[in-house]
N, C-alpha and C positions, 0 to 999 in steps of 0.2 A: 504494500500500500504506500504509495507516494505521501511522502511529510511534507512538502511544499505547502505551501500556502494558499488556501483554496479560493479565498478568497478577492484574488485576481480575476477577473471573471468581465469578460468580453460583451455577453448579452445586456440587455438593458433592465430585468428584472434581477441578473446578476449584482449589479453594479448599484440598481437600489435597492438591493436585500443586503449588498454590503455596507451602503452607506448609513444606512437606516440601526447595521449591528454595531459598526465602528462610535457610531454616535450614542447610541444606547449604552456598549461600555465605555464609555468617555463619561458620560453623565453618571453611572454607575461608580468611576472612582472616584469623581467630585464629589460626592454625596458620601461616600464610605470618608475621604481625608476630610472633608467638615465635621463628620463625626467624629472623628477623632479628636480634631480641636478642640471640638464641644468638650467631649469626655476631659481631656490634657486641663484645659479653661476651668471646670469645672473642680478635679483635683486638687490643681493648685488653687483653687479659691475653696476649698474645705481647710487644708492646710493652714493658707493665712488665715483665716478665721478664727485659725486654735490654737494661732501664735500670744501669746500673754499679753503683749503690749497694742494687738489690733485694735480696739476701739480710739487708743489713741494716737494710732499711725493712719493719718488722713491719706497719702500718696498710695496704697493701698486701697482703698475704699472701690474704686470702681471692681476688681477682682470680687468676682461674688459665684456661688454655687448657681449650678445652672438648676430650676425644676424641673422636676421629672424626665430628668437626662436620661435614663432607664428605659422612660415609654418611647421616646423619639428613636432613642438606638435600636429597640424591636421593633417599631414599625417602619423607620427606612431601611435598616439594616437588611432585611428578608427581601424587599423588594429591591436593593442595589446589588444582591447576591444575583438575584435573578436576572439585573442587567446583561452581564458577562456570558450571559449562555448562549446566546446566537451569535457572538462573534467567535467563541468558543469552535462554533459547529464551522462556521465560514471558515475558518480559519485551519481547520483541523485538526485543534490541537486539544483532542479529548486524547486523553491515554489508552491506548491499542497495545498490549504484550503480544509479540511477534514472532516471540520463538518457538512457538509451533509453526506457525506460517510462512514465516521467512523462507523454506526451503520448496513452499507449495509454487504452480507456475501461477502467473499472471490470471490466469481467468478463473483460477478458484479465486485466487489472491482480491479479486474485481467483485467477485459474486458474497466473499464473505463481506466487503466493504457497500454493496450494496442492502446485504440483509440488517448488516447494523445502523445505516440509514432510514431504514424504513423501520425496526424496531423501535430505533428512537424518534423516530417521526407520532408512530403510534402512542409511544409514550408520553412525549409531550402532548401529543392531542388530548389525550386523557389527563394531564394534568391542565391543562389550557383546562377543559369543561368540567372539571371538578372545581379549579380555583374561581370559575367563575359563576358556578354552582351556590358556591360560599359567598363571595360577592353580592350577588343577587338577594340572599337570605340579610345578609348584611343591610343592604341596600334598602332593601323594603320593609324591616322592622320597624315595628311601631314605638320601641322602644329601643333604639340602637345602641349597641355596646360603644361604649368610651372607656378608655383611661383614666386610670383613679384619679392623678394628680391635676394632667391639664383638661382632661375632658374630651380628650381627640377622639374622634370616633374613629373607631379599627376600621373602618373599613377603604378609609384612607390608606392603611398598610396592605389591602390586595388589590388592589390598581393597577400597580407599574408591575405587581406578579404577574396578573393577569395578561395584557400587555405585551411584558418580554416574554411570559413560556407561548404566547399566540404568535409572536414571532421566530421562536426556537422552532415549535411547528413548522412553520412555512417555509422558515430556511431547511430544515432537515425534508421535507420533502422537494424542495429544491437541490440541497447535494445529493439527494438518492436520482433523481431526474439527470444532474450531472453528472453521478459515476453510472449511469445509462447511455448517456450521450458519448463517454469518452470511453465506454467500453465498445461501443457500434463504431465509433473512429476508429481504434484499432483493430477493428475487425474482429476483437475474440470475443465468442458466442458467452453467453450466461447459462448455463446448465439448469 
């Protein structure tokens, strides 16, 4: 199985399913390094706070614990995981162990590479309509779940779930279509 970069991609649906994932993990690590800020910010304003002399060290004073740092880190955090999964799949850099395979020819080597395309196509589908399953329930509650401290409603945290695994979807049945395409190029059949 070729480790190149799969993600180079000539067609037009190509090129915006790759820009569409590029830009999703980009926003994905923006959001994970804010978090950390938050958290870092946050720390150190526990700290100075339980220094002895803080109520009368005024230069200090802006450094303050952040609330409910806890609920925002769970409810972005899950959905900036799920950023990275479609440029994961463009990209092809899910972890494949090859030492059985390595020694197989090309067209089994094409046929295993396409059944785990489609596997994971499936799977993502099924988590695309279950997340969004939950969403929905979310959604339409008469009484919606929040967050103890700020009140945020979760259902803010399956949004961008929803979202990236509906695009992991569409990419993974796009590289099974493209290691289709590039197995008909070189001519060797799929068993």
């Amino acid at each position: 199985m070729d480790a190149g970069i799969e993600y180079r991609v000539r067609d037009p649906i190509g090129r915006a399913l790759s820009a569409l994932s590029v830009g999703l993990a980009v926003l994905g690590g923006l959001v994970l390094v804010g978090l950390t800020l938050m958290v870092v910010w946050s720390v150190l304003g526990r700290e100075v706070q339980e220094l002895p002399f803080w109520p009368d060290f005024a230069p200090f004073s802006w450094l303050a614990v952040v609330p409910g740092e806890f609920e925002l880190v769970e409810l972005a955090y899950a959905g900036a995981v799920f950023c990275f999964l479609p440029f994961c799949q463009m990209a092809r850099g899910n972890v494949i162990v090859d030492v059985f395979t390595d020694r197989l020819p090309p067209r089994i080597k094409t046929s295993l590479q396409l059944a785990g395309d489609l596997l994971y196509a499936a799977i993502a589908g099924l988590l695309t309509w279950q997340l969004s399953l939950r969403l929905a329930d979310h959604w339409t509650a008469v009484w919606p779940e929040t967050t103890m401290i700020l009140r945020i409603p979760v259902v803010w945290g399956y949004v961008p779930a929803v979202l990236a695994s509906g695009l992991l979807t569409v990419v993974c049945a796009y590289t099974a279509t493209a290691c289709l395409r590039r197995a008909r190029r070189s001519g060797a059949s799929i068993p």
